[in-house]
N, C-alpha and C positions, 0 to 999 in steps of 0.2 A: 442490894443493887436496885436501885429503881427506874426500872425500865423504860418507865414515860418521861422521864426526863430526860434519861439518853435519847430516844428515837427522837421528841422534835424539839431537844438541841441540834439536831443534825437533817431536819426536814429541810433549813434554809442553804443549808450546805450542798443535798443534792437539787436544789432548785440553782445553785450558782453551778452546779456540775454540770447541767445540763446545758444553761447558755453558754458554759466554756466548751462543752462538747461541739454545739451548733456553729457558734462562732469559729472555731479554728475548721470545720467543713466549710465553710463558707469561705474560706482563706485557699482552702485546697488542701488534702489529707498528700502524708507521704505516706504511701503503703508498703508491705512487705509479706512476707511470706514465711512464717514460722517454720520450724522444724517437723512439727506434727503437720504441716501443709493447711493452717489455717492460716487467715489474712489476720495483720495488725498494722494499726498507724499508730502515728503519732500524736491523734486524736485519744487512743485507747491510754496510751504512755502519760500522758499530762493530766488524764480526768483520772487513772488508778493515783499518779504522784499527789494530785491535789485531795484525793477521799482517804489516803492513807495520812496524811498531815492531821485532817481534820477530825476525823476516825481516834486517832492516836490520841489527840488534845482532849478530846471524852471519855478516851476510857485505858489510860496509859497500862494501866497492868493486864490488859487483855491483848494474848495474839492474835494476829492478821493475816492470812492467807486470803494470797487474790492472784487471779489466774494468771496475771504479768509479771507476776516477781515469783524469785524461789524461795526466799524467806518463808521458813517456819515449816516447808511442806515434809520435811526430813524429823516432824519433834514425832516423837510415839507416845501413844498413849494420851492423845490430844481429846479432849474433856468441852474446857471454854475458850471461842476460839471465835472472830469475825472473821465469815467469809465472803468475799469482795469479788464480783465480776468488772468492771469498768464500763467497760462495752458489752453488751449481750446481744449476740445480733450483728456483728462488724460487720457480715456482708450488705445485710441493711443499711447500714450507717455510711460506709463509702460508696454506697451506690445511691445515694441523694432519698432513699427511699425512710419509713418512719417508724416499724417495729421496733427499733434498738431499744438498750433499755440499759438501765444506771442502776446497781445493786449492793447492796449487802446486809445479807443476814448474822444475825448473831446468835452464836452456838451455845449452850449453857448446860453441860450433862451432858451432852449430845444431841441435845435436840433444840429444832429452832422455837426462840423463843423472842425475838425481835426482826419486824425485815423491813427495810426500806425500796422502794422499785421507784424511778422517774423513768416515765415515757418522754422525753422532753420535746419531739417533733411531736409528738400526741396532743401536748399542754399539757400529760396525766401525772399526778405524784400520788402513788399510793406508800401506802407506812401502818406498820400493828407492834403492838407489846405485850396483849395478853386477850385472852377468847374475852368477843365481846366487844373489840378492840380494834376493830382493822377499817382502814380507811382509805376514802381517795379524797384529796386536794385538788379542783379543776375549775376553772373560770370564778375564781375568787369565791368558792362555795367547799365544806368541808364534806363530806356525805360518812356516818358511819355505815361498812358495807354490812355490816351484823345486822343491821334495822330492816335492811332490806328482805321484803317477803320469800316466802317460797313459793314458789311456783307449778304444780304439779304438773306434768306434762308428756303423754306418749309418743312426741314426737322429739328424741333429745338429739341435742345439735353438739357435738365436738367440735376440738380440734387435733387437728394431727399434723405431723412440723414435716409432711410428704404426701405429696399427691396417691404418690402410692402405697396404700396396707397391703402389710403384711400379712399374714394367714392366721398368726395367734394372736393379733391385735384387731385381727375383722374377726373373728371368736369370741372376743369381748364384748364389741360393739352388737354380737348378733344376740348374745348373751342378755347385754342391757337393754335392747331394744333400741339403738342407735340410726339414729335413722338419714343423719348427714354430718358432713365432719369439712368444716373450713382451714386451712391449708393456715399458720402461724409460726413463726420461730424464734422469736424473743422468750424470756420471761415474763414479758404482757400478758399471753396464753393465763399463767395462772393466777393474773390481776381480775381477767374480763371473768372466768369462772366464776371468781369470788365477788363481784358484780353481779352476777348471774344472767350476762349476757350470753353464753353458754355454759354445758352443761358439766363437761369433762375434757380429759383430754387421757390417754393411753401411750403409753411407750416402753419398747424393749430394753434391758441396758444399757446405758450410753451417757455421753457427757458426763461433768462431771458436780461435785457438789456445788463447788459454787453458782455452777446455773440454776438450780432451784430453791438452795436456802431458803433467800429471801423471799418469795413466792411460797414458799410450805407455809411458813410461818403467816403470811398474809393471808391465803385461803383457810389454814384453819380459823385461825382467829375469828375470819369472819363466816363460821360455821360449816365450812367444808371439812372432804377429808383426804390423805394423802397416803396412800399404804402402797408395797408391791404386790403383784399381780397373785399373790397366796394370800394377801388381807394383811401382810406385820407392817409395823410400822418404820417408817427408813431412820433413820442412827444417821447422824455424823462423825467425821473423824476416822474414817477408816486406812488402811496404810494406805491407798491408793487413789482415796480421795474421787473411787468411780464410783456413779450412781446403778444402783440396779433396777429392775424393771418399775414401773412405775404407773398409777395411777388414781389421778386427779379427779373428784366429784364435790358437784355444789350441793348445795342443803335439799334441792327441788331433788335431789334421787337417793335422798340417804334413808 
């Protein structure tokens, strides 16, 4: 399987995903209210139908799980597997604001081993295939994030997707020497890490795989790391498809 040929066969894809995304916001979103009581449009409905078409045409003998459809989420014993957010961030995204985020990561053994993320109200496209590897696309400029230096720094800056911590998550930060933490909720969070416009990011369990996939794979690749809160490394494919605790660091604290 060769990995760099799938991800940017499919770089120009999420770049048309995202002005299909902008475009039909600009038109007016129909919104709704899921069962689990999150928001979805028909913003989220069109960009997963149009990344699963295009998804499928690259790499037909791999399944697809993506947080809008039920397909595939019922197979057991799931190994190699694209996971698909569409929307990352939908309250962002129907509320005219620019965190959202376009995703999917590809699973291989378990573990991410390809992710693609567009910020599309950012201009940002990031995309990786293997350490070493992981990039952003922005103002017609390609940047590997691997190249970028480390930083040493006693003052390290988070983020956290809530104004307010929690008690074992302000245990970490006091832990690490954490000294301020900027409020994020997209997938973006673990694009700018891998940037090393911040430092980490910390979370209790919650969401699910597909919001991070693509994002593990991209911060590692570009020399971060991603383990739960005892240091193992997170698995994909679990029956439940939940994430457990979780935390994000760039190279500048490793």
């Amino acid at each position: 399987m060769n990995l760099k040929n799938i991800v940017e066969s499919l770089i120009e894809s999420f770049l048309e995903a995202g002005k299909l995304a902008i475009q039909l916001r600009q038109k007016g979103l129909v919104k709704k209210i899921k069962s689990d009581n999150t928001p979805v449009s028909n913003g989220d409905l069109e960009v997963n139908k149009f990344l699963l078409n295009k998804i499928s045409n690259v790499t037909p003998d791999i399944s697809i799980i993506s947080e809008e459809t039920t397909e595939n989420k019922d197979i057991k014993n799931l190994k190699n597997f694209w996971l698909i957010d569409p929307i990352d961030g939908t309250y962002d995204y129907i509320n005219n604001l620019e965190e959202f985020t376009i995703n999917a990561g590809l699973i291989i053994n378990n573990r991410p081993v390809a992710g693609l993320i567009n910020a599309p109200a950012k201009k940002r496209m990031f995309y990786s295939y293997k350490k070493g590897s992981s990039f952003e696309f922005s103002n017609s400029k390609t940047t590997n994030l691997s190249n970028i230096p480390a930083k040493k720094t006693e003052d390290l800056k988070f983020i956290s997707y809530s104004t307010k911590i929690k008690p074992e998550i302000q245990k970490i930060y006091d832990d690490l020497g954490v000294k301020e933490n900027v409020r994020m909720k997209s997938s973006l969070k673990f694009c700018v890490v891998a940037a090393g416009e911040y430092d980490g990011y910390v979370a209790e369990p919650r969401a699910y795989e597909w919001d991070i996939a693509a994002g593990h794979a991209i911060l590692e690749h570009a020399g971060g790391t991603v383990t739960d809160f005892e240091g193992n490394q997170i698995l994909y494919g679990k029956k439940n498809l939940k994430n457990p605790s979780i935390i994000l660091k760039n190279k500048n604290i490793l």
